[in-house]
TORTORMAR-472816 format. One record per residue (C-alpha): residue number from 0; x, z, y negated. Coordinates in steps of 0.001 Angstrom, whole numbers. Last residue first. Example, Ala and Ser with C-alpha at 12.3 -4.5 7.8 and 13.67 -1.06 7.14 Angstrom:
BEGIN
 seq      xx      zz      yy
   1   13670    7140    1060
   0   12300    7800    4500
END
This chain:
BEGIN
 seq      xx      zz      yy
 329   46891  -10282  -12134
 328   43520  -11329  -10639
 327   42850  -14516  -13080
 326   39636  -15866  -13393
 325   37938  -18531  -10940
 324   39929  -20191   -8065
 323   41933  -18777   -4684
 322   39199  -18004   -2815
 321   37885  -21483   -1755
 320   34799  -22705   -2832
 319   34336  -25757     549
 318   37266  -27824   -1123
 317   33751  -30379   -1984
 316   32544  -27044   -4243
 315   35655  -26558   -6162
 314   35776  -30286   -6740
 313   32264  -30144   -8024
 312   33072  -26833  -10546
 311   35868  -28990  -11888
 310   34035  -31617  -12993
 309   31373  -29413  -14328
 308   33644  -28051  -16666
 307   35340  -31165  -17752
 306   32038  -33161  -17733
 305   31003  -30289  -20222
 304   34385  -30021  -22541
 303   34036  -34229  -22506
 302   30428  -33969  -24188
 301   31510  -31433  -26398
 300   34081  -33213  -27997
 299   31633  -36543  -28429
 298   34076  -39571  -29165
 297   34638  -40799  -25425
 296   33737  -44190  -25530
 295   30111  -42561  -26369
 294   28289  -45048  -23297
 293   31748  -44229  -21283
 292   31136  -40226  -21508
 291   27654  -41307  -21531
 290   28042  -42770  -17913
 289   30487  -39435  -16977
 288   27848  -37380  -17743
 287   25012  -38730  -15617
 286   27396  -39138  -12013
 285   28740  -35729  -13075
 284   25600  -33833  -13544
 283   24127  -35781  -10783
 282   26543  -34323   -8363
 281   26322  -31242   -9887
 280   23036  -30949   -8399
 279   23847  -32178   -5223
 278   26438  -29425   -5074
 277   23986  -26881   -6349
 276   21205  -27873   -3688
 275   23896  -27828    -810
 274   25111  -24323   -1990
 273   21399  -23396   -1869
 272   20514  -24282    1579
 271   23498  -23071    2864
 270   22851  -19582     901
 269   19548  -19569    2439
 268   20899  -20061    6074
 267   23378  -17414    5066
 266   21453  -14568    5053
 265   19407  -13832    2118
 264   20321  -10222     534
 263   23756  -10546    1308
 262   24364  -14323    1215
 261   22378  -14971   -1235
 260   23787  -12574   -3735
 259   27560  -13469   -2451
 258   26699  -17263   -3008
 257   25164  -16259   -6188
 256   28827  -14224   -7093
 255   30632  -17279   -6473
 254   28600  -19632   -8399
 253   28681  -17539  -11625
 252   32667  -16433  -10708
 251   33577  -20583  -10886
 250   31439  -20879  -14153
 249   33824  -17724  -15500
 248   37079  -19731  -14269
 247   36041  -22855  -16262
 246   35472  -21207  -18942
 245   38339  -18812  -19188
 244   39349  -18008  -23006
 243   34792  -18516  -23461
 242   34041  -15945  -20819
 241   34288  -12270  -23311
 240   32162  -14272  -25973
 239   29551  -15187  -23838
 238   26752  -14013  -26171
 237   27982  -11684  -28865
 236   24896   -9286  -28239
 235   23551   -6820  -30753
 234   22157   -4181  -29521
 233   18909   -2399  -29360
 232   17140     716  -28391
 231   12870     326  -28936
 230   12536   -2357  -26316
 229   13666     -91  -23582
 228   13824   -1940  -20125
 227   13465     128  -17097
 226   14849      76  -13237
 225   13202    2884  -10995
 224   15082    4299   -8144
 223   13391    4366   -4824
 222   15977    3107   -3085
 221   14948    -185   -3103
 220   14967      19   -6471
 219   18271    1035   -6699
 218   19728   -1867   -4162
 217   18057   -4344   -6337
 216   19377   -2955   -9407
 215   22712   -2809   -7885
 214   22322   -6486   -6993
 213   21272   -7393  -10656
 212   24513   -5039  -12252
 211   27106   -6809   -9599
 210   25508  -10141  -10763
 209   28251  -11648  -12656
 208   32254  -10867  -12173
 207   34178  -10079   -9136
 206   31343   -9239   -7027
 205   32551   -8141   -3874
 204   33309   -4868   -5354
 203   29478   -3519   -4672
 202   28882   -1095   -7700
 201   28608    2507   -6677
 200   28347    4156   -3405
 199   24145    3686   -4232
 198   23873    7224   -4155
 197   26503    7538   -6376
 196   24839    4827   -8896
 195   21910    7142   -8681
 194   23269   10523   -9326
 193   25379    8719  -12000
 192   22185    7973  -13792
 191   22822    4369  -15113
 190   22802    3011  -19024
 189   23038    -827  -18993
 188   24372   -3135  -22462
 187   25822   -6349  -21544
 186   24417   -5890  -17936
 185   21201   -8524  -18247
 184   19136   -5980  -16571
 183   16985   -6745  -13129
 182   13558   -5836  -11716
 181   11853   -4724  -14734
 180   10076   -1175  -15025
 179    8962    -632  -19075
 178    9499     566  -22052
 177    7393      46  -25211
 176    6753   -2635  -27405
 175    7506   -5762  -25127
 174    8348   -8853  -26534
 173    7686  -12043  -24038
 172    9495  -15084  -25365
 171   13059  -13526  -24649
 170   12471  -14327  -20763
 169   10152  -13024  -17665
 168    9820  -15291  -14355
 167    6914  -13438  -12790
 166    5268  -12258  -15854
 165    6003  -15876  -17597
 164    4713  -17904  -14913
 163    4379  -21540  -16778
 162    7178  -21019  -19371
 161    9697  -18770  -17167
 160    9391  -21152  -14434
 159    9641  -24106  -16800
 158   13354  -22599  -18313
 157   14419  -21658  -14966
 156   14086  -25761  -13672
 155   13775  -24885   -9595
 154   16710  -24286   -7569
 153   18201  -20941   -8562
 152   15041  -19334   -9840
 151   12901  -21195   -6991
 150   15778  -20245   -3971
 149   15531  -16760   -5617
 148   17042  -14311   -7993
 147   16016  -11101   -9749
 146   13267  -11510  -12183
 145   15116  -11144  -15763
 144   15833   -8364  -18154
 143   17363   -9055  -21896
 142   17054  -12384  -22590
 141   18001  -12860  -26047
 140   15582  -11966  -29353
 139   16434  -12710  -32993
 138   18015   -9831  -34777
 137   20555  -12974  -37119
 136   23864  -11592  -34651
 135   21494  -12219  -31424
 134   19530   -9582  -29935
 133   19676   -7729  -26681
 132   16832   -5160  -26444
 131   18237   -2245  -24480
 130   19067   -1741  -20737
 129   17718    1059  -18157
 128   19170    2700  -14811
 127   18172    4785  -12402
 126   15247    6216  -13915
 125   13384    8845  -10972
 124   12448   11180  -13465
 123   11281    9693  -16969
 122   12167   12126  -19797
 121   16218   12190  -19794
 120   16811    8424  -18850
 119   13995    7580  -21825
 118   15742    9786  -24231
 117   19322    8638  -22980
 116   18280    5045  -23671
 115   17006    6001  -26877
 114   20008    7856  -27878
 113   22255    4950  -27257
 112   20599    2401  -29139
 111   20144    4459  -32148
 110   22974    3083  -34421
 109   22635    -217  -32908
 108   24997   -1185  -30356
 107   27269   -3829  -30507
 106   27952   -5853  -27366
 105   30866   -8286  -26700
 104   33260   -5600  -25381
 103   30255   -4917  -22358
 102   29189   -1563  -22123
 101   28214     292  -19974
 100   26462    4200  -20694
  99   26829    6633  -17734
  98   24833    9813  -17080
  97   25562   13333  -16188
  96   29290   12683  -17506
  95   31572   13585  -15845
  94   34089   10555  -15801
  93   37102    9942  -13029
  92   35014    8778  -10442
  91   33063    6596  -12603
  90   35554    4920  -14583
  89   37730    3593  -11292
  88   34218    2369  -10243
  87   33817     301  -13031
  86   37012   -1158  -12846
  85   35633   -2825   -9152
  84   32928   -3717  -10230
  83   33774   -5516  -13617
  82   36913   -7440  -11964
  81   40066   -5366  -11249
  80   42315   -7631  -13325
  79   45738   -6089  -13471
  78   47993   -3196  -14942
  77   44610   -1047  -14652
  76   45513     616  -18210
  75   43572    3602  -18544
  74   42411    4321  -22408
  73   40722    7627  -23069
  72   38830    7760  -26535
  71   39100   10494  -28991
  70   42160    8399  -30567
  69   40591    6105  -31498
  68   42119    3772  -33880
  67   45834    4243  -32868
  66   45046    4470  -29053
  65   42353    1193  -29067
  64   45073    -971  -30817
  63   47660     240  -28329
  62   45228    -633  -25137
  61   44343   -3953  -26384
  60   47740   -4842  -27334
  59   46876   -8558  -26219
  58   48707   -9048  -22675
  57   45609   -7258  -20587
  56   45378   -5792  -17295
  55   42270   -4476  -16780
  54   41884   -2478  -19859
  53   39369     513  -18615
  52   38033    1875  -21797
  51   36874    5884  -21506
  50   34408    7534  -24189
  49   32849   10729  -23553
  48   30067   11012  -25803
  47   29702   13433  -28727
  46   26561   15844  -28677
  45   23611   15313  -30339
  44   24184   11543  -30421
  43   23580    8812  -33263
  42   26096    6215  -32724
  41   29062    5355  -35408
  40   31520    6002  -31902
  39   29774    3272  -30301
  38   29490    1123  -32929
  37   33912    1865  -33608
  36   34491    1069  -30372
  35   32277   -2652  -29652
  34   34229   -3676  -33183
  33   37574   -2704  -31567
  32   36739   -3939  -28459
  31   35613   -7630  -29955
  30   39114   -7516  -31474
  29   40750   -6547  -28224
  28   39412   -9349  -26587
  27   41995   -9597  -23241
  26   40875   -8217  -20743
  25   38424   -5145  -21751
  24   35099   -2631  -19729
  23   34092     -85  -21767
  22   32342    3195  -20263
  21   30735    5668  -22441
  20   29946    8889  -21054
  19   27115   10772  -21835
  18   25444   14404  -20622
  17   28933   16407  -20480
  16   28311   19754  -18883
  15   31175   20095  -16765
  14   33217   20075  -13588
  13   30675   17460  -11824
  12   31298   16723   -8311
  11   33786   13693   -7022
  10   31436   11738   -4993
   9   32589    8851   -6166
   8   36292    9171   -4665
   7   34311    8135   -1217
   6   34177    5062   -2392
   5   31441    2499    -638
   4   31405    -630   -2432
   3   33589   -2890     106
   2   31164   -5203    1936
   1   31638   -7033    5107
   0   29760  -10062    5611
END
């Protein structure tokens, strides 16, 4: 498989001193930007960040909104949907920023969240990249760093793996009081040396959306990067929030962007073998579902959205996962 990451545009050299810059990420949520904005700009920084949003290609005066509220920001309007690589990219080779601060339009950060990531980037050499504590709107705990994936994570029940190996298979049930190496972020909230991510040539642009921030930590480490979690800096996470207006399109990026995991850091016997686990899977899924669909005579709501959803991810996979579906490019 070919892969499109490398950009030579990213090794644009640094024409200042600027230690932070802020990069936002919208389509379509501009009140979750707004709210994501104004945290960022309440942060507690020595020196103010640069702050650039990349709207890819929304219809919801995002852009306008962001203009006549913050004006210290820089807006660039994409005119269509790049994907989270891909815009990311755009950001970074036209930022200068020492080191880069992403964040998604459904995150808040805490008032300190920002400086305590650029502490720990500033004071541990070798830091690629590092992520906060993730916490829900009531400061109870979400995943916020996970074991990158495998046939067993991707196969196996998660939620027993993380129970009965815990170290291996970490998740919000171990608390950690100071910082430490992970394999993987949960990208909501992910602050990256640019150094590193241009030695990496950036994110890879074959992931549309999900798991362009684990396979860059991969690639980092491998690189000899380290990849830390900080459980002192925190931020609020609005779970899903920027997927719910597509859901059946995000599900369709999920399985898209494992197939692209597996297939370039697997080979494609082991993305074979997982595509026929996931379509037996769903199998089931609908086989069960559609029985209490019948068994309910079609009164639960939330019953019908999943058989719906997981309806349409089982036709996607018996057309062989054709291009064409998932979120909208334009």
């Amino acid at each position: 498989m070919q892969h499109s990451f490398n950009n030579n545009n990213l090794t644009t050299p640094l024409t200042s001193k600027t230690l932070l810059s802020v990069i936002v990420v919208n389509r379509n949520t501009a009140d979750l930007l707004i709210q994501c904005l104004d945290h960022i700009f309440r942060s507690a920084l020595a020196q103010l960040p640069e702050v650039v949003v990349i709207d890819n290609g929304s219809t919801d005066a995002s852009a306008d909104r962001v203009r006549e509220k913050f004006p210290n920001a820089m807006v660039r309007e994409a005119g269509s949907n790049l994907g989270f690589a891909r815009a990311n990219n755009i950001a970074l080779a036209g930022t200068t920023g020492e080191f880069l601060l992403l964040v998604n339009t459904d995150a808040l950060l805490d008032r300190d969240c920002a400086g305590n990531l650029l502490n720990l980037m500033t004071t541990t050499p070798h830091l690629g990249m590092a992520g906060p504590q993730l916490v829900n709107a009531d400061g109870s705990l979400q995943t916020s760093y996970e074991a990158v994936p495998t046939l067993a994570t991707e196969t196996l029940n998660r939620s027993l793996l993380k129970k009965l190996f815990p170290r291996r298979f970490p998740g919000k049930a171990i608390h950690l009081s100071v910082p430490q190496q992970v394999e993987a972020l949960i990208g909501a909230v992910m602050m990256i040396r640019r150094e590193a991510l241009v030695q990496m040539g950036g994110f890879d642009e074959d992931f549309f959306f999900f798991l362009e921030e684990t396979d860059l930590a991969l690639r980092m480490r491998s690189s000899g990067w380290l990849v830390m979690h900080h459980p002192q800096a925190k931020a609020i996470h609005l779970q899903g929030e920027t997927a719910k207006a597509y859901r059946i399109g995000a599900r369709v990026e999920f399985y898209r962007s494992r197939y692209t995991f597996f297939s370039k850091h697997y080979g494609l016997l082991s993305t074979f073998f997982l595509k026929c686990v996931l379509t037996a899977n769903l199998t089931l899924n609908i086989l069960f579902l559609g029985a209490a669909h019948v068994i309910t005579v079609g009164k639960s709501k939330k019953l019908e959205d999943i058989f719906r959803v997981r309806a349409a991810l089982w036709i996607w996979h018996l057309r062989g996962c054709p291009k064409g579906a998932g979120l909208p490019r334009e």
